[in-house]
C-alpha positions as CSV (number, residue, x, y, z in Angstrom):
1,X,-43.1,-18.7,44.7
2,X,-39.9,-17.7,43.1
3,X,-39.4,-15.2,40.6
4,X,-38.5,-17.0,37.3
5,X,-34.3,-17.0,36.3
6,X,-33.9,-14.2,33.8
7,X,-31.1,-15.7,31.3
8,X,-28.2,-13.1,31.3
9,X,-26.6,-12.3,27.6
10,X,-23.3,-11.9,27.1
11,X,-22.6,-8.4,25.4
12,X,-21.8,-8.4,21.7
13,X,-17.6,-7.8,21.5
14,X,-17.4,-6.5,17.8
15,X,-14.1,-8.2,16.0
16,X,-11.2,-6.4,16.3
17,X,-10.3,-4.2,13.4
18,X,-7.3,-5.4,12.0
19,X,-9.6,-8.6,11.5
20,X,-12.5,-6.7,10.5
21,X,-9.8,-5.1,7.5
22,X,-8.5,-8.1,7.0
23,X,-12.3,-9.8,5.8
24,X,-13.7,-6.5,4.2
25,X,-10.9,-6.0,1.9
26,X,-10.1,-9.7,1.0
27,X,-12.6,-9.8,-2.3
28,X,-11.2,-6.5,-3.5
29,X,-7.4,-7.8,-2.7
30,X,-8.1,-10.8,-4.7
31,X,-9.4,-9.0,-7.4
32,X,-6.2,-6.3,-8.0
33,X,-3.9,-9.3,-7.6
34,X,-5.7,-11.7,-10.2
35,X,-5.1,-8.1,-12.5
36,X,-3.5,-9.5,-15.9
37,X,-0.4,-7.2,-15.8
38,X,0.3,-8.5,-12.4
39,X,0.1,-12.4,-13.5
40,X,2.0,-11.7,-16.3
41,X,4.9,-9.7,-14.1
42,X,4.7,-12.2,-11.7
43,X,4.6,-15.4,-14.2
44,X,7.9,-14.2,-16.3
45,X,5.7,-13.0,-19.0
46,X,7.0,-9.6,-19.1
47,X,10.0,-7.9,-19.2
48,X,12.3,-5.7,-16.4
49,X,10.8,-2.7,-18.4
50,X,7.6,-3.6,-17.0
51,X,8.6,-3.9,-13.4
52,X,10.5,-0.7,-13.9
53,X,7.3,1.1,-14.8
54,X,5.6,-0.2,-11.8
55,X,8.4,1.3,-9.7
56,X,8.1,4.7,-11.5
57,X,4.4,4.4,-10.6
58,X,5.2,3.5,-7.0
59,X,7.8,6.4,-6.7
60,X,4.5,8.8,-7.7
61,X,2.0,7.0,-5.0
62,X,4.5,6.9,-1.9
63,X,5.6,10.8,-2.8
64,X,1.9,11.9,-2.3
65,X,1.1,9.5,0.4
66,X,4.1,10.1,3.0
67,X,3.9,13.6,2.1
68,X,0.3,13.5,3.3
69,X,1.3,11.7,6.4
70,X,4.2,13.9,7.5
71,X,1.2,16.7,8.1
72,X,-0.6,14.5,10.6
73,X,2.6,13.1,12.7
74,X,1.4,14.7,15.7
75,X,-2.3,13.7,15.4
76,X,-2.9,11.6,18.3
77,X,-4.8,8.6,16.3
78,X,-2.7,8.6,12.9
79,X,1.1,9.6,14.3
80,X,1.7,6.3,16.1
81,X,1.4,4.8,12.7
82,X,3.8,7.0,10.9
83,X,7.3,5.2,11.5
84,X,10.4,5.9,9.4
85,X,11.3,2.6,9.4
86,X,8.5,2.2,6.8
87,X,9.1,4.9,4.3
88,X,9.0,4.0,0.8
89,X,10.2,7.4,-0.7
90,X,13.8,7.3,-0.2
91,X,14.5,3.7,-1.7
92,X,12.4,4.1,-4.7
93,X,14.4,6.8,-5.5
94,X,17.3,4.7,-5.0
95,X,15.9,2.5,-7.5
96,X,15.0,5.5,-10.4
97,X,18.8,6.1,-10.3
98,X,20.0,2.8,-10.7
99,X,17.1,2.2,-13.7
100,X,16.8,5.5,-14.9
101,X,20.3,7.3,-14.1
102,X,21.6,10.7,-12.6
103,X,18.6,12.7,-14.4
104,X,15.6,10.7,-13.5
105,X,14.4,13.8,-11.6
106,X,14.3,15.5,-15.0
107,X,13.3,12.1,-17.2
108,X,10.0,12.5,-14.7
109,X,9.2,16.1,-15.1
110,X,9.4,16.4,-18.7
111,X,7.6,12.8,-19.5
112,X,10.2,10.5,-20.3
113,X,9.2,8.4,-17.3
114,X,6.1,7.6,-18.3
115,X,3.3,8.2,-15.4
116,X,-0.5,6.9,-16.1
117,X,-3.3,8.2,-15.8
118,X,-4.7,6.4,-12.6
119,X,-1.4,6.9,-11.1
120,X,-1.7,10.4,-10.8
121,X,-5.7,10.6,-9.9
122,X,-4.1,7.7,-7.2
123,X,-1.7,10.5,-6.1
124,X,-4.1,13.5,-6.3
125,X,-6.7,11.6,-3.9
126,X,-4.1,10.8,-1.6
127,X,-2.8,14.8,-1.4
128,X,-6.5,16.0,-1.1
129,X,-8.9,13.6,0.9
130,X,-5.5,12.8,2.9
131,X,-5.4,16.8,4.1
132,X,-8.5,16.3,5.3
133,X,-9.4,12.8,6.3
134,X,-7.2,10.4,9.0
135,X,-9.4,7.4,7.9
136,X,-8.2,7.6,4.7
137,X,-4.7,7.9,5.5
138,X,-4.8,5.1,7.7
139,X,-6.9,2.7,5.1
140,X,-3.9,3.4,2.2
141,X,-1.1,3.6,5.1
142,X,-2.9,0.0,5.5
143,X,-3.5,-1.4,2.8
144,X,0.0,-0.7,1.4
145,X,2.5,-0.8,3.9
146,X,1.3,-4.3,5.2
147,X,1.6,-5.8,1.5
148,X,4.7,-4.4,1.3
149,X,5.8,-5.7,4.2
150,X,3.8,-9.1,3.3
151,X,4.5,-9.7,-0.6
152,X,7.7,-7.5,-0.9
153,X,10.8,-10.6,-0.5
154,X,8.5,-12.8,-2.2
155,X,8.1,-10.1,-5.5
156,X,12.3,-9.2,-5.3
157,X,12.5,-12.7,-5.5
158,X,10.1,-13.4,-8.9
159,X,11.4,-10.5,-10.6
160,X,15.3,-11.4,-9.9
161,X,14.4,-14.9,-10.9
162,X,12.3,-14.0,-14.0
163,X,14.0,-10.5,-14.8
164,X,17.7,-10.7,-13.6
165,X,17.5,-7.5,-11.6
166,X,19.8,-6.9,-8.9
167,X,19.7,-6.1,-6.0
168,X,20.7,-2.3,-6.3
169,X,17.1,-1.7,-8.7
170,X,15.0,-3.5,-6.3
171,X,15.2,-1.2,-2.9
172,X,11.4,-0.7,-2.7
173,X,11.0,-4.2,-1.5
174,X,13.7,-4.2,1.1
175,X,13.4,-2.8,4.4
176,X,16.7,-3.4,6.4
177,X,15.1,-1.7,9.2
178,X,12.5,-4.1,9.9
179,X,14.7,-7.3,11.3
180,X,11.3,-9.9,10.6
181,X,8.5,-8.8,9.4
182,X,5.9,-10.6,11.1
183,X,6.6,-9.3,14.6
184,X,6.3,-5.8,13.0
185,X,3.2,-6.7,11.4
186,X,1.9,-8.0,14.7
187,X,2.5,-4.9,16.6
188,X,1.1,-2.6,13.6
189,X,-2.0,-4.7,14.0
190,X,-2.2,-4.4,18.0
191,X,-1.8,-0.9,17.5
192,X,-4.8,-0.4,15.4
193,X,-7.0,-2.7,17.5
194,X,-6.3,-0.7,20.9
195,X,-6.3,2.9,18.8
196,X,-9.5,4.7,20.5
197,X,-11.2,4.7,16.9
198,X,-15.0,5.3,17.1
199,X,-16.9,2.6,15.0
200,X,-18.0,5.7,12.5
201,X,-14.3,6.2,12.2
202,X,-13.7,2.3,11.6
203,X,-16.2,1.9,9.1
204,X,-14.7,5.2,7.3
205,X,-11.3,2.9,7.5
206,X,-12.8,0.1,6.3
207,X,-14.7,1.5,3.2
208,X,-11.5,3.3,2.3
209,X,-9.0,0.3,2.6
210,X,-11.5,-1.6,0.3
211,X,-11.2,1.5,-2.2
212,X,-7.7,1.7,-2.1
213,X,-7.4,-1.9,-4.0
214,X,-9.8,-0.3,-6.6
215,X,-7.1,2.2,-7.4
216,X,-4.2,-0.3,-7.4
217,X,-6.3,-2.2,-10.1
218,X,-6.8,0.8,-11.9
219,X,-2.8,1.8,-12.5
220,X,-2.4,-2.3,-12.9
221,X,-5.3,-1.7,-16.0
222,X,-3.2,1.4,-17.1
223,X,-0.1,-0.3,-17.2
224,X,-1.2,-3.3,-19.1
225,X,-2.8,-0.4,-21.5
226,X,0.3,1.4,-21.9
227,X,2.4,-1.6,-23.0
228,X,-0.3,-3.0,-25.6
229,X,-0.1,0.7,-26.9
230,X,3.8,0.5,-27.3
């Protein structure tokens, strides 16, 4: 008599985790977009004051986070992510010139560009857990990078339509670099699915990159604050 046919099982392939980010963070992406200052901007409601604050905000943000990433260039998971061609730092403060003239530097310092409150705790989590952390680096690298590279025309072209700003204010959305976006965002996406990350490590990534929204939203709730305080 024959031994009975043992029924082989295919081993469980986990989904890769540009798709597992793409899923986890989708509620909380949702959530900082449907933010009321962020309708209004994007519905014309506003003013270009408004999108000018957002850029001062931004300007604050991408300082601490590229600074943070310039420590880890070397690190053999995080550096292949850091590319120039992607750096905010340098076009936003093309853009405080052109809104805020010659002296933004000191308009900044002394409080004359206004800077919320969760845009600095933003800022402060992204120079301390990003000394110390990859994960989190990568989540925010992430999370705002690929909406930039995502939602950036489409935003330049509400807020010219809406606002009238020109092109010389609106750098942060333009990256000359980058020929098309989508085959960049392709390749950034291969490169995080074939990175050696442990699943700890993409679970780290994943609960940050869903935390990082929260902090968006809470500058978006500041904002909106700030200009019913006015």
């Amino acid at each position: 008599m024959s031994a009975p046919a043992v029924e082989s099982v295919a081993p469980e392939v986990s989904a890769a985790l540009s798709e597992e980010l793409k899923s986890h963070t989708a509620a909380a992406h949702s959530a900082a977009e449907d933010s009321s200052f962020v309708a209004a901007l994007m519905g014309g409601a506003l003013d270009a004051g408004a999108l000018v604050s957002l850029l001062d905000q931004s300007l604050v943000i991408y300082r601490a986070l590229e600074t943070a990433l310039a420590a880890h260039v070397d690190h053999p998971q995080l550096g292949a992510f850091v590319d120039p061609k992607l750096a905010r730092v340098a076009a936003l403060e093309a853009d405080m010139a052109y809104h805020h003239g010659a002296d933004w530097e000191a308009q900044l310092a002394d409080g004359r560009i206004a800077i919320v409150p969760a845009t600095r705790a933003y800022a402060d989590a992204l120079a301390t857990l990003g000394a110390e952390s990859i994960e989190f680096l990568l989540a925010h690298h992430y999370v705002r990078y690929m909406g930039d590279l995502s939602g950036g025309q489409i935003i330049q072209r509400l807020v010219q339509r809406h606002y009238g700003i020109a092109d010389e204010g609106l750098n942060f959305y333009a990256f000359p670099e980058i020929e098309k976006s989508k085959p960049y965002k392709d390749s950034y996406r291969d490169l995080m699915d074939t990175t050696d990350f442990t699943r700890e490590q993409k679970d780290i990534i994943l609960g940050h990159a869903s935390d990082s929204f929260e902090l968006n939203r809470a500058v978006f709730v500041d904002l909106a604050a700030a200009r019913m305080a006015a």
